[in-house]
mmCIF file of the N, C-alpha and C atoms, coordinates in Angstrom:
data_MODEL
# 
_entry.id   MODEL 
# 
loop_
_atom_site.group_PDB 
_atom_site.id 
_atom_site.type_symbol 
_atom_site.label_atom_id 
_atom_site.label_alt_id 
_atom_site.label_comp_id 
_atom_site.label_asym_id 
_atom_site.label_entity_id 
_atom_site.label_seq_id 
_atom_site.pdbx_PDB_ins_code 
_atom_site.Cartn_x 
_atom_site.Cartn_y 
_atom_site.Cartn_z 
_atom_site.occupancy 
_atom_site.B_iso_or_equiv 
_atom_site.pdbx_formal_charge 
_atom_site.auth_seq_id 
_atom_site.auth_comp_id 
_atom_site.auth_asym_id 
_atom_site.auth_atom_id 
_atom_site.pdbx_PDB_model_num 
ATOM 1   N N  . UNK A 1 1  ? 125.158 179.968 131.810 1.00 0.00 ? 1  UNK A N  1 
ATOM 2   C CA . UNK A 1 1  ? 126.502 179.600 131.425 1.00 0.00 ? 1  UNK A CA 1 
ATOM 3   C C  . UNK A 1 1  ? 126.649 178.115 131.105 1.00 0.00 ? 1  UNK A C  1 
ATOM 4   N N  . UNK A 1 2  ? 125.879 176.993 131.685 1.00 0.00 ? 2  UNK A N  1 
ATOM 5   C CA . UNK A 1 2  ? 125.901 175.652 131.231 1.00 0.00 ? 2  UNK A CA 1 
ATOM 6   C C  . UNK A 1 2  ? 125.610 175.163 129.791 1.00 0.00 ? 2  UNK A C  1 
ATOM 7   N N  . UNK A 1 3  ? 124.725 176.444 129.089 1.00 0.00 ? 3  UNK A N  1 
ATOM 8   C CA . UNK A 1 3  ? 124.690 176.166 127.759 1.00 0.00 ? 3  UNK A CA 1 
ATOM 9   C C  . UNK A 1 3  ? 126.073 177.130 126.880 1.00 0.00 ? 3  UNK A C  1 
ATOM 10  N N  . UNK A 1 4  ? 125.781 177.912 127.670 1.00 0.00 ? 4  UNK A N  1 
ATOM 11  C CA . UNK A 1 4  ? 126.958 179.079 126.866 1.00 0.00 ? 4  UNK A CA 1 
ATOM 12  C C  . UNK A 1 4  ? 128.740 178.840 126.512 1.00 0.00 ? 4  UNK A C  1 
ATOM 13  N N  . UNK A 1 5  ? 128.840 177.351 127.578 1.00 0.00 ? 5  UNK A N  1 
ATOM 14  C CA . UNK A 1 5  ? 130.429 177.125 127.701 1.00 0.00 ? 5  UNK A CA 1 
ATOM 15  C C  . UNK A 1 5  ? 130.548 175.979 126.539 1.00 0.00 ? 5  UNK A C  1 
ATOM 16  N N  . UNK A 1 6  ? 129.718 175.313 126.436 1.00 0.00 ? 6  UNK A N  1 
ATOM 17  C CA . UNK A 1 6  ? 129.838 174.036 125.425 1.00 0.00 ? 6  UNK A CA 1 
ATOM 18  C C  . UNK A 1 6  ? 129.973 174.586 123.962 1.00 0.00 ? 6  UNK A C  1 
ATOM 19  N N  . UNK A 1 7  ? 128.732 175.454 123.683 1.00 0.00 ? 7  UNK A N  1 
ATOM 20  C CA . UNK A 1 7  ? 128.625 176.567 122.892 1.00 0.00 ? 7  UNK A CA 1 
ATOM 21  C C  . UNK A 1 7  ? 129.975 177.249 122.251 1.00 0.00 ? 7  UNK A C  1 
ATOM 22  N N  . UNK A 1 8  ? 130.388 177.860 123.699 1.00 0.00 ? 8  UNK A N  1 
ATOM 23  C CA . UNK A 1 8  ? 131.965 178.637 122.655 1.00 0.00 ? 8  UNK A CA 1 
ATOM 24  C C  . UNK A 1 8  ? 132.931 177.392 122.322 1.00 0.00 ? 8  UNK A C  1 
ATOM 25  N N  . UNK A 1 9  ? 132.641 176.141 123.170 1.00 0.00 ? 9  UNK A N  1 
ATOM 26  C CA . UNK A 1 9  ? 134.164 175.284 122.712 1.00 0.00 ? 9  UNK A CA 1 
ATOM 27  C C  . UNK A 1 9  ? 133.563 174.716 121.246 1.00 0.00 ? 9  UNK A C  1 
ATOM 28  N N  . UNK A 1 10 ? 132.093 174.684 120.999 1.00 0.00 ? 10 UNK A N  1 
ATOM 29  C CA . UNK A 1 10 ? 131.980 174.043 119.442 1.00 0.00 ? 10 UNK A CA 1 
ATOM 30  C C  . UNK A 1 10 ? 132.166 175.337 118.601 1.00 0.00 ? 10 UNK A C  1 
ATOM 31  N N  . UNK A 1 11 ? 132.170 176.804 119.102 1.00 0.00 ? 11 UNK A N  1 
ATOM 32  C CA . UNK A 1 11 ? 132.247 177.523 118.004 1.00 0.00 ? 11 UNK A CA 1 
ATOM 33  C C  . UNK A 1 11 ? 134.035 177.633 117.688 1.00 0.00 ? 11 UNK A C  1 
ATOM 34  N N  . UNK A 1 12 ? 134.717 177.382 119.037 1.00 0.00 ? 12 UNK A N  1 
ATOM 35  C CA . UNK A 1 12 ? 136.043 177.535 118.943 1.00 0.00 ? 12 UNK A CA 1 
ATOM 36  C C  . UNK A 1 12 ? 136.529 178.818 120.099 1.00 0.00 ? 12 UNK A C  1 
ATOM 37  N N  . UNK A 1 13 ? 135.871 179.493 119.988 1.00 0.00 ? 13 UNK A N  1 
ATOM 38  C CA . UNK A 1 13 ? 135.911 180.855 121.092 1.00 0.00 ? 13 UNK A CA 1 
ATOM 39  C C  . UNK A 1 13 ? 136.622 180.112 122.532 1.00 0.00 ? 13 UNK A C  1 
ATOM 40  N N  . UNK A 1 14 ? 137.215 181.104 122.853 1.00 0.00 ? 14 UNK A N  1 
ATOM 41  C CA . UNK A 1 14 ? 137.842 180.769 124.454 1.00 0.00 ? 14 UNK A CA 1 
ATOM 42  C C  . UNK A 1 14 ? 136.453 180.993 125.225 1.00 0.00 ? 14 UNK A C  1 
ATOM 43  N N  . UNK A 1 15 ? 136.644 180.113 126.701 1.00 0.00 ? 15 UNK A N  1 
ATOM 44  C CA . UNK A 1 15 ? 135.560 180.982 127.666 1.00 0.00 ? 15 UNK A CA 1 
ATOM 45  C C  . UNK A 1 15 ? 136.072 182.185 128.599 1.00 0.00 ? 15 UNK A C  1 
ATOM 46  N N  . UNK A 1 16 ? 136.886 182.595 128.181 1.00 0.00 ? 16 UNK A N  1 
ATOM 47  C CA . UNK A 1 16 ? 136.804 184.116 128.328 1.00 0.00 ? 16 UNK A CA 1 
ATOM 48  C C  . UNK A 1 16 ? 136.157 185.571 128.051 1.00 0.00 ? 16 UNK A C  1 
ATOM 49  N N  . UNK A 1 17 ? 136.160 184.710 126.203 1.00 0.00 ? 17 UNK A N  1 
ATOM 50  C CA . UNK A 1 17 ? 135.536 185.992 125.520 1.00 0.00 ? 17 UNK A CA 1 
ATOM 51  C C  . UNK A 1 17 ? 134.284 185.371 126.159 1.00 0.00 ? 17 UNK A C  1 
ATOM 52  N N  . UNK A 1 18 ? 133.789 184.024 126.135 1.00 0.00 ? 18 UNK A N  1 
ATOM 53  C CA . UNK A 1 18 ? 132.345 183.714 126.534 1.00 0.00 ? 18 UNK A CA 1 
ATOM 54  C C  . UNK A 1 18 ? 131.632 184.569 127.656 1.00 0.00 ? 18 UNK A C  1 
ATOM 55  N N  . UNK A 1 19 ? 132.115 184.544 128.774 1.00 0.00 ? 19 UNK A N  1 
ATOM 56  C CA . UNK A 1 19 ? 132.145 185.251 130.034 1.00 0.00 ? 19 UNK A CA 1 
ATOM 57  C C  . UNK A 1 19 ? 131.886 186.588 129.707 1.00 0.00 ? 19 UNK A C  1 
ATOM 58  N N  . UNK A 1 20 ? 132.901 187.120 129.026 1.00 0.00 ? 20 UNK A N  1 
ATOM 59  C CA . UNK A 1 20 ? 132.949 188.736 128.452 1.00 0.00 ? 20 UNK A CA 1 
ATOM 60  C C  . UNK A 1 20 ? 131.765 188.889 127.706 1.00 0.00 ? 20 UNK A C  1 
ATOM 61  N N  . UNK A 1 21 ? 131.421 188.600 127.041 1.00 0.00 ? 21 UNK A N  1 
ATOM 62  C CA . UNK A 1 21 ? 130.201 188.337 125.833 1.00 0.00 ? 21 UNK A CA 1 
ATOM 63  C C  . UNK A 1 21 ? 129.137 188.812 126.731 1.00 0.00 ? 21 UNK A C  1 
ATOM 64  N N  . UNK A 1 22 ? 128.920 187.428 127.765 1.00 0.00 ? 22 UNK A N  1 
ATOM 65  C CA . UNK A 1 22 ? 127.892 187.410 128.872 1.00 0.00 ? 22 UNK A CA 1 
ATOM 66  C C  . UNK A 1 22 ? 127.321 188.511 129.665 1.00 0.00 ? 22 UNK A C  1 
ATOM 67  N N  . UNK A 1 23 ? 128.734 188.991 130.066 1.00 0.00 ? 23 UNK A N  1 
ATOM 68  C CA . UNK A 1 23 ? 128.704 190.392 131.251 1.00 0.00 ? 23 UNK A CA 1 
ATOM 69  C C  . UNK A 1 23 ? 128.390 191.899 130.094 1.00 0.00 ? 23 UNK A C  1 
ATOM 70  N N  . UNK A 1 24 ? 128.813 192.025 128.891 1.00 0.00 ? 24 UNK A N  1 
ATOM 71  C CA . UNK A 1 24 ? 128.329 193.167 128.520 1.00 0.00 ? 24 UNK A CA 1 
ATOM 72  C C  . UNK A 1 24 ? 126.947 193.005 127.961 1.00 0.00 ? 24 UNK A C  1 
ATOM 73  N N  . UNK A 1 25 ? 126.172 191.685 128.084 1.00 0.00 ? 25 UNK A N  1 
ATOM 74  C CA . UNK A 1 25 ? 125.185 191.681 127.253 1.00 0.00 ? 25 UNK A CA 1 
ATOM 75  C C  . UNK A 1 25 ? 124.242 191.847 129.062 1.00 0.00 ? 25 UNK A C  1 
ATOM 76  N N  . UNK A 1 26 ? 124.542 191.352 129.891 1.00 0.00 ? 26 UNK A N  1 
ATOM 77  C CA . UNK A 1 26 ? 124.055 191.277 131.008 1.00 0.00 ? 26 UNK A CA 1 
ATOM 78  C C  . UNK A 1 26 ? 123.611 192.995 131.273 1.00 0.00 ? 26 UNK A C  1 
ATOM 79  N N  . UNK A 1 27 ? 124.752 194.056 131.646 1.00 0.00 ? 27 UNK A N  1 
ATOM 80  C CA . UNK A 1 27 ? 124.869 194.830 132.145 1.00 0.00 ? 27 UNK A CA 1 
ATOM 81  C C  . UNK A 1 27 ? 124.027 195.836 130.792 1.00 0.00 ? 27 UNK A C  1 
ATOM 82  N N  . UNK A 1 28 ? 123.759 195.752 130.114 1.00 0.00 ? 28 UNK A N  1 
ATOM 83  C CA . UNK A 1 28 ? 123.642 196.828 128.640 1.00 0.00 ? 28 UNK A CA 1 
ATOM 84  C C  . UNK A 1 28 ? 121.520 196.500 129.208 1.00 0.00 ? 28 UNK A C  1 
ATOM 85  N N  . UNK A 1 29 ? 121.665 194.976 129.212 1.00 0.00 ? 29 UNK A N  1 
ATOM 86  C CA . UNK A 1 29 ? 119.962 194.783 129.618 1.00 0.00 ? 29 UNK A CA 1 
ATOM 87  C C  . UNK A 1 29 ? 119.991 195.421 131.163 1.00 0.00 ? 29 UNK A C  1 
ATOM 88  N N  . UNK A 1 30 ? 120.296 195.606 131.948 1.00 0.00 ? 30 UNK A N  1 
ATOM 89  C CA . UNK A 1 30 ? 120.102 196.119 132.842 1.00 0.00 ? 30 UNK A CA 1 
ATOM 90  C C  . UNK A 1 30 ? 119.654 197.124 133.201 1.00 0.00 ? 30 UNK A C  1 
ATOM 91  N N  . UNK A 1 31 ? 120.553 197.964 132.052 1.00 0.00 ? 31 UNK A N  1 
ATOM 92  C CA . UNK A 1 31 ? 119.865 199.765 132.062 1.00 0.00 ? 31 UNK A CA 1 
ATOM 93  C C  . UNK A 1 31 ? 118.725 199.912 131.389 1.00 0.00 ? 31 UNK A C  1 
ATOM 94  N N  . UNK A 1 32 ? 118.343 198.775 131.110 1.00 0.00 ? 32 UNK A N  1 
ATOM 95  C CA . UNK A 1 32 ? 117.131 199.291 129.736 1.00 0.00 ? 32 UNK A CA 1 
ATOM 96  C C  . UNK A 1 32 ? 115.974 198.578 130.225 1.00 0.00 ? 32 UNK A C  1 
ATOM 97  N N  . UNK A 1 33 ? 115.855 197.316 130.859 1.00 0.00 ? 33 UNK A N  1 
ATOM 98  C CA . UNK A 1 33 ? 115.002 196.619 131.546 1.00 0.00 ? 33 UNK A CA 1 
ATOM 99  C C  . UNK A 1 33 ? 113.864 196.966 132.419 1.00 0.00 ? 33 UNK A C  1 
ATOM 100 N N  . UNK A 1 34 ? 112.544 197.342 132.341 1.00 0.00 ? 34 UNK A N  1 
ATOM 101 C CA . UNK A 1 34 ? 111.915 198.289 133.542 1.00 0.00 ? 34 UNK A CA 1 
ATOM 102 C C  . UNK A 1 34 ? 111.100 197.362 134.291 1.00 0.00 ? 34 UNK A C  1 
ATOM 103 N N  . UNK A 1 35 ? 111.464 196.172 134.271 1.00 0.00 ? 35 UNK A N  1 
ATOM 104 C CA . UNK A 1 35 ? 110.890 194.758 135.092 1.00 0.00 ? 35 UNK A CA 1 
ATOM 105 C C  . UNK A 1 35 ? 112.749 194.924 136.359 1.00 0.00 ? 35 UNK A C  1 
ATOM 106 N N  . UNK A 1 36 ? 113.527 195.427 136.045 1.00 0.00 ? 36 UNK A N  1 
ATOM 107 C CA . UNK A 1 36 ? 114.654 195.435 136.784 1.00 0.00 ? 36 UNK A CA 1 
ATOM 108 C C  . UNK A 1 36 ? 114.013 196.524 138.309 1.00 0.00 ? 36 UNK A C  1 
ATOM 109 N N  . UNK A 1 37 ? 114.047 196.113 139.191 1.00 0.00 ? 37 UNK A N  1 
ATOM 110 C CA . UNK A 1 37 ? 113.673 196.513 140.771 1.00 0.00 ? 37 UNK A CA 1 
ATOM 111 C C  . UNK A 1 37 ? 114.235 197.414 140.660 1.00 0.00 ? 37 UNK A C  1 
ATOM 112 N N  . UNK A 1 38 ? 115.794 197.263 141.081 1.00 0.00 ? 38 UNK A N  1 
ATOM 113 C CA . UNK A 1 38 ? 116.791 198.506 141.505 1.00 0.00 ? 38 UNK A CA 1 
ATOM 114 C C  . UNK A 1 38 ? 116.295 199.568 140.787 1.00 0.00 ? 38 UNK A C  1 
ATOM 115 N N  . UNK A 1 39 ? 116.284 199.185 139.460 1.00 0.00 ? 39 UNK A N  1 
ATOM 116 C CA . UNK A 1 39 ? 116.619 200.694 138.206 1.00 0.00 ? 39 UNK A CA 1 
ATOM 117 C C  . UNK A 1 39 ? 115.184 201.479 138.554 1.00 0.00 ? 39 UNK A C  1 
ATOM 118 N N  . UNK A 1 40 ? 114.351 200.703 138.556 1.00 0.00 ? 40 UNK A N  1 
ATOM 119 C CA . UNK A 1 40 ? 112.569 201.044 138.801 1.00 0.00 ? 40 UNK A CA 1 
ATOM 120 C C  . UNK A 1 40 ? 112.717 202.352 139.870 1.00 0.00 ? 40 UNK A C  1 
ATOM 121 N N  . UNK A 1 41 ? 113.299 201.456 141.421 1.00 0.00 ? 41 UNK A N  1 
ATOM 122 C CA . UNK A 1 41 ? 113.182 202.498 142.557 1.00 0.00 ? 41 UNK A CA 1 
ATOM 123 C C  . UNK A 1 41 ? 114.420 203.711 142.387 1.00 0.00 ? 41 UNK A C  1 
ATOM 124 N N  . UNK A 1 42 ? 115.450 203.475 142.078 1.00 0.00 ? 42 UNK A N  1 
ATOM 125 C CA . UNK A 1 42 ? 116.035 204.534 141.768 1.00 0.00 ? 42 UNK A CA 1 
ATOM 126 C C  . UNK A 1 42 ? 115.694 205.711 141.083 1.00 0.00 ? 42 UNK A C  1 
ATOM 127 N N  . UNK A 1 43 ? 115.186 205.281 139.837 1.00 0.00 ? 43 UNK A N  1 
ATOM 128 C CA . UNK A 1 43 ? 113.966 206.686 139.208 1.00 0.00 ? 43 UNK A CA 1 
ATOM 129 C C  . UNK A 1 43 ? 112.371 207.050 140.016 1.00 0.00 ? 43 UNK A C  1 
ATOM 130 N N  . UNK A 1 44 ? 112.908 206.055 140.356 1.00 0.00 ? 44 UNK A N  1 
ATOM 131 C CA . UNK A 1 44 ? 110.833 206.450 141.734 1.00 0.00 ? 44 UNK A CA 1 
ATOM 132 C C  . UNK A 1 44 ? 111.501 207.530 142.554 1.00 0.00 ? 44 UNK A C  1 
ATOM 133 N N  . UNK A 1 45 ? 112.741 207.662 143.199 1.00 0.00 ? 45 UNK A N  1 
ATOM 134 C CA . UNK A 1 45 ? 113.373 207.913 144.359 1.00 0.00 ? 45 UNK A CA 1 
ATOM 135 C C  . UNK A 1 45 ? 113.830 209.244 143.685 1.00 0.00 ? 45 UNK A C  1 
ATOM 136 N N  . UNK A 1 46 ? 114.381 209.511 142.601 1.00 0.00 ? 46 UNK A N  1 
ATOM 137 C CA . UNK A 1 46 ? 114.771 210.474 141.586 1.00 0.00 ? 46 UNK A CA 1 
ATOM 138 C C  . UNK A 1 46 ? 113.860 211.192 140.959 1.00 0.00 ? 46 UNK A C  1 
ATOM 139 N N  . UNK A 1 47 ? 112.697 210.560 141.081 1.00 0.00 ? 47 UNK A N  1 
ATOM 140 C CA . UNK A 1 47 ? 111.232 211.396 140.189 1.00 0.00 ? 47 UNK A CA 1 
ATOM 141 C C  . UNK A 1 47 ? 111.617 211.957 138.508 1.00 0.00 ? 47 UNK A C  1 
ATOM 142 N N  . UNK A 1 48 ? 112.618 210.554 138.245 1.00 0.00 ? 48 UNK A N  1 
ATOM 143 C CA . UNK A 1 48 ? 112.792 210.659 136.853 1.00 0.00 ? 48 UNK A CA 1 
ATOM 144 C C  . UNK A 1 48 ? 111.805 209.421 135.863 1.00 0.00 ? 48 UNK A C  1 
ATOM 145 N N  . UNK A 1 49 ? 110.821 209.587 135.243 1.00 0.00 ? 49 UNK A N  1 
ATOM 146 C CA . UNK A 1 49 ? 109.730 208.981 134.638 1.00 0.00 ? 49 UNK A CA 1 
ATOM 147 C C  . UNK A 1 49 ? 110.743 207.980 133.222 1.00 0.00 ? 49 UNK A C  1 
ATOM 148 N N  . UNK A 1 50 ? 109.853 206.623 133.281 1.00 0.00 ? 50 UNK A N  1 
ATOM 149 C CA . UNK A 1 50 ? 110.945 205.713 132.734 1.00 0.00 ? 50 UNK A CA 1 
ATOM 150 C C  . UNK A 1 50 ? 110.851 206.086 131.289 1.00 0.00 ? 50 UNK A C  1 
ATOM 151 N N  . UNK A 1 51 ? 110.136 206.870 130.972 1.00 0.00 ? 51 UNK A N  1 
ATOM 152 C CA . UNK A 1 51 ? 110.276 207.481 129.316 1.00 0.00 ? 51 UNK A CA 1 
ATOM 153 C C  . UNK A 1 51 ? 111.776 208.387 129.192 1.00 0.00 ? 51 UNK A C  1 
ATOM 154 N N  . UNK A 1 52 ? 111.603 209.183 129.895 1.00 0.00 ? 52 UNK A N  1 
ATOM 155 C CA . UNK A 1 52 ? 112.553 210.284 130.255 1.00 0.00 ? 52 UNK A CA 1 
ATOM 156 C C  . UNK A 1 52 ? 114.317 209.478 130.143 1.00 0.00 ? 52 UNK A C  1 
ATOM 157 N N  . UNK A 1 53 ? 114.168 208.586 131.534 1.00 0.00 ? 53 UNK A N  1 
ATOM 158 C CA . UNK A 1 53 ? 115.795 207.490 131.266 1.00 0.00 ? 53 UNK A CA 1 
ATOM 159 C C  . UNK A 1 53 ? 115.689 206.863 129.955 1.00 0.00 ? 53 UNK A C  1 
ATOM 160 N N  . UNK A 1 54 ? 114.855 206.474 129.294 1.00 0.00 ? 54 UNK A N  1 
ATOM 161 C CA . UNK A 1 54 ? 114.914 205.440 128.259 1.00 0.00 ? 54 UNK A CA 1 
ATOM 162 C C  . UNK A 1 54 ? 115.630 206.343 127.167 1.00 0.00 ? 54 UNK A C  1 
ATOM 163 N N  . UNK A 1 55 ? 114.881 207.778 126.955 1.00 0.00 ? 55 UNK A N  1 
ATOM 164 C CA . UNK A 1 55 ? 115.805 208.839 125.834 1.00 0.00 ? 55 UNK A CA 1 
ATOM 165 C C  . UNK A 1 55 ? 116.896 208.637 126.406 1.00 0.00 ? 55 UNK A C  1 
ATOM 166 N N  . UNK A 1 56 ? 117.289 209.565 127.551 1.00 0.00 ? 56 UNK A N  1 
ATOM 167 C CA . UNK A 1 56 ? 119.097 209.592 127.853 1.00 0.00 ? 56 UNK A CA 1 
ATOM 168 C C  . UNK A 1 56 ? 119.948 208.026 127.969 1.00 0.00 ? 56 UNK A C  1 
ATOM 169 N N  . UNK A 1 57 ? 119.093 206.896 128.169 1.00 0.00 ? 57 UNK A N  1 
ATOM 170 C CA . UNK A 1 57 ? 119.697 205.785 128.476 1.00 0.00 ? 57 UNK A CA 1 
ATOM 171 C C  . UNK A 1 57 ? 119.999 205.192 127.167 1.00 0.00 ? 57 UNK A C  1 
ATOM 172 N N  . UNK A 1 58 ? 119.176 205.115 125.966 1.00 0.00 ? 58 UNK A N  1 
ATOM 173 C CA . UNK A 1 58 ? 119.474 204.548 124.574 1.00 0.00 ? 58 UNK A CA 1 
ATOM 174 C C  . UNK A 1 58 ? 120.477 205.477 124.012 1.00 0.00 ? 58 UNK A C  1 
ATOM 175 N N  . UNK A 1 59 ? 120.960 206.308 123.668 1.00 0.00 ? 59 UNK A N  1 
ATOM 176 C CA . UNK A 1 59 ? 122.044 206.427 123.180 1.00 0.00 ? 59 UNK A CA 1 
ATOM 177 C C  . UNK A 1 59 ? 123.391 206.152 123.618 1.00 0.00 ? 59 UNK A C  1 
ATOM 178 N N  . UNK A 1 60 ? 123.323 206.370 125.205 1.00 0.00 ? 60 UNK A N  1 
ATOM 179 C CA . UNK A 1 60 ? 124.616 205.491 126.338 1.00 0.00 ? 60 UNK A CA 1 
ATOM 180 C C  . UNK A 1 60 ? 124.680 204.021 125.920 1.00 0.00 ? 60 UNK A C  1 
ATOM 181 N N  . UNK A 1 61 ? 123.736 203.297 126.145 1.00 0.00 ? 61 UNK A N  1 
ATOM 182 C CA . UNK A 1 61 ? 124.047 202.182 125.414 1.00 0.00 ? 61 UNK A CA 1 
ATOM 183 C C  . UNK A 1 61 ? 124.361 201.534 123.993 1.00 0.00 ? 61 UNK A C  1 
ATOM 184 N N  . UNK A 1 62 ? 123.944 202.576 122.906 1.00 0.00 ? 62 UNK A N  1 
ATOM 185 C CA . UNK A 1 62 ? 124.461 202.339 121.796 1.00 0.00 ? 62 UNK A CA 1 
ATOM 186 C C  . UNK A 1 62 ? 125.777 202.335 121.523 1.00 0.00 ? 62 UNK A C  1 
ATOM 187 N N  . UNK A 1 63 ? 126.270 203.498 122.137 1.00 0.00 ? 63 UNK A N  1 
ATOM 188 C CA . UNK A 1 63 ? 127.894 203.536 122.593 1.00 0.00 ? 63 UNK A CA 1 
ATOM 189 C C  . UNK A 1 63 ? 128.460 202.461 123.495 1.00 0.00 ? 63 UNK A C  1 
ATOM 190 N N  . UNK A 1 64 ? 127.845 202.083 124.572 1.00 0.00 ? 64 UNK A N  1 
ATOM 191 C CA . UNK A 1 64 ? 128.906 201.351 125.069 1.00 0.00 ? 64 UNK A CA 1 
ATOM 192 C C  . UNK A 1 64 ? 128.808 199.426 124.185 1.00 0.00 ? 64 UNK A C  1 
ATOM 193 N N  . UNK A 1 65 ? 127.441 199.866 123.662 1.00 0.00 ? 65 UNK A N  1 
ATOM 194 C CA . UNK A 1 65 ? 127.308 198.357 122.826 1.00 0.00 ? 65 UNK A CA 1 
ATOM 195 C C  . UNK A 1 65 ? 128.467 198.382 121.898 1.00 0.00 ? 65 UNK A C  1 
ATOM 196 N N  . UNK A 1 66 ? 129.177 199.280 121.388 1.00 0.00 ? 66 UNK A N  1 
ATOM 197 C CA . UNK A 1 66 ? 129.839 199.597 120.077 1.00 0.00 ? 66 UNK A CA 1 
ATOM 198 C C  . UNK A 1 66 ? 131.076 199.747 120.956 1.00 0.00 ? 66 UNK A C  1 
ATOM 199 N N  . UNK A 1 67 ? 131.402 200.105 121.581 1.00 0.00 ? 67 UNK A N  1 
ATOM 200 C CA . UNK A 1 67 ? 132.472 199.901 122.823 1.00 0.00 ? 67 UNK A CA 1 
ATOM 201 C C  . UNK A 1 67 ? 133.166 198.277 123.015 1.00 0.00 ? 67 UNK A C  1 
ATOM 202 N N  . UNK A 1 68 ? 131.589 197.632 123.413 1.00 0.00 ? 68 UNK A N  1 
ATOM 203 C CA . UNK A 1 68 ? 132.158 196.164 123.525 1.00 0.00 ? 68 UNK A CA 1 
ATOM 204 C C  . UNK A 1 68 ? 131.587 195.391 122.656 1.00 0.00 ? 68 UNK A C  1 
ATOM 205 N N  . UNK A 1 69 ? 131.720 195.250 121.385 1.00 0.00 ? 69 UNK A N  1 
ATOM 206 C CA . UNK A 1 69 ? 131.594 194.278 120.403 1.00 0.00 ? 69 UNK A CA 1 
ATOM 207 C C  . UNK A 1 69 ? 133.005 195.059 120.130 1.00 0.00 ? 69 UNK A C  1 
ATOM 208 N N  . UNK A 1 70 ? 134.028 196.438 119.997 1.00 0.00 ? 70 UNK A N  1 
ATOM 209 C CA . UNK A 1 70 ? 135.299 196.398 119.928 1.00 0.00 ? 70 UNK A CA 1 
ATOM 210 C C  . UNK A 1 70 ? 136.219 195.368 120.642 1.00 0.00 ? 70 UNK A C  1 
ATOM 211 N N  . UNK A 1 71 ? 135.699 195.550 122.252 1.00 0.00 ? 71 UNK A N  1 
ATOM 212 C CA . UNK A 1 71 ? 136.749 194.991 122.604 1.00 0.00 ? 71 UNK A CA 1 
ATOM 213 C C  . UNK A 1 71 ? 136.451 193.626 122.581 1.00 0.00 ? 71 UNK A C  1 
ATOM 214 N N  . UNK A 1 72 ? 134.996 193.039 122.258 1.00 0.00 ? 72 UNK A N  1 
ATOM 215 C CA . UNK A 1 72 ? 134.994 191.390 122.083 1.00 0.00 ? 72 UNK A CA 1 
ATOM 216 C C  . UNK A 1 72 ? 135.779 190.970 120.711 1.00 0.00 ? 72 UNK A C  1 
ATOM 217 N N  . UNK A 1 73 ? 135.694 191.695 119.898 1.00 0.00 ? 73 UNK A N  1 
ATOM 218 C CA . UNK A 1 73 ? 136.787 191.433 118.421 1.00 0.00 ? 73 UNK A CA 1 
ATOM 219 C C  . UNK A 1 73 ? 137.882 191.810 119.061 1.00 0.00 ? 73 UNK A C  1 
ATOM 220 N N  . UNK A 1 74 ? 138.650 192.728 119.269 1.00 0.00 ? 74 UNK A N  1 
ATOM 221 C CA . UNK A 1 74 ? 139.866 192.628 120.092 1.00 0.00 ? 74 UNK A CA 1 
ATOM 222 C C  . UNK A 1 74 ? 140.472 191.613 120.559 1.00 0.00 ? 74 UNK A C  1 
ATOM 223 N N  . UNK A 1 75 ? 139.399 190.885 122.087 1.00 0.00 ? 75 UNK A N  1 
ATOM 224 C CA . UNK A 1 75 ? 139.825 190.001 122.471 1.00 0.00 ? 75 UNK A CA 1 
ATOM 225 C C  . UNK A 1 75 ? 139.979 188.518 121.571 1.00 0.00 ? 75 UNK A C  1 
ATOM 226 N N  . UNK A 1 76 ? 138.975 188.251 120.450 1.00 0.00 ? 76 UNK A N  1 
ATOM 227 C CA . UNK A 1 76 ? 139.280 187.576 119.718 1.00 0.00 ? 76 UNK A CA 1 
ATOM 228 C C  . UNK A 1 76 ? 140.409 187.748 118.315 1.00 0.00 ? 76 UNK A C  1 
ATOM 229 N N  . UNK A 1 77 ? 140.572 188.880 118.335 1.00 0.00 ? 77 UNK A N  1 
ATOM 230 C CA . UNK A 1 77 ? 141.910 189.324 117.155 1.00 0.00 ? 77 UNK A CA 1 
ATOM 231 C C  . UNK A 1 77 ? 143.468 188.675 117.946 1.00 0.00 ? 77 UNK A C  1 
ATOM 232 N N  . UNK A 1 78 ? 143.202 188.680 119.210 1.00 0.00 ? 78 UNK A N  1 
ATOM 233 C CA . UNK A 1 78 ? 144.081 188.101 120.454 1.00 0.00 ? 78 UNK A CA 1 
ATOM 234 C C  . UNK A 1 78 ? 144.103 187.038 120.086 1.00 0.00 ? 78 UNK A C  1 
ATOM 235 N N  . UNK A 1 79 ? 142.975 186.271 120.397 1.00 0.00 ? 79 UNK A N  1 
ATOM 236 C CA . UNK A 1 79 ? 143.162 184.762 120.811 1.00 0.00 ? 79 UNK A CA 1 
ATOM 237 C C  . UNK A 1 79 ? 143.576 184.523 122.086 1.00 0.00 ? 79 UNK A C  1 
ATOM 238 N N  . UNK A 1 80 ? 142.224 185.250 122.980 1.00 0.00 ? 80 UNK A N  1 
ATOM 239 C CA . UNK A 1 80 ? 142.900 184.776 124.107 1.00 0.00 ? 80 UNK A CA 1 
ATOM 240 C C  . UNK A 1 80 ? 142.371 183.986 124.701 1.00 0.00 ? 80 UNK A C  1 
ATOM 241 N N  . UNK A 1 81 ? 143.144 183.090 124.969 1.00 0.00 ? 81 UNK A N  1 
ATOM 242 C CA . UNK A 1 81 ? 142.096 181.413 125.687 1.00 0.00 ? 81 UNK A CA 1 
ATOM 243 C C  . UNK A 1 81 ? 142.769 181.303 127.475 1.00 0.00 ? 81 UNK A C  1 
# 
């Protein structure tokens, strides 16, 4: 975030949407990441093989990627600072 806040005030962006930006790009790598611990033991624990989540998991995220680049234009059709 120390580079990311200077960033939106030269692009003009509030740090809101910045923040917002941050957290859906955060959470979208999360599900897809197989260096991520949690997600690793949860399918170890589930005896679901990381090929297997990666099919059902890439199309969930295509949607929710398309989800929030809506509501990041939204929030910028706003202007909300």
């Amino acid at each position: 975030m120390p580079i990311l806040v200077p960033l939106s005030d030269l692009l003009g962006l509030s740090r809101q949407i910045t923040v917002l930006v941050y957290q859906y790009g955060a959470g979208l790598c999360e599900m897809l990441t197989p260096t991520n611990g949690a997600l690793m033991a949860i399918l170890a624990a589930a005896g679901v093989r990381f090929e297997h989540w990666l099919r059902f998991a890439i199309p969930v995220c295509v949607v929710l990627f398309v989800l929030g680049a809506a509501a990041i234009g939204i929030g910028i059709a706003m202007g909300l600072r």
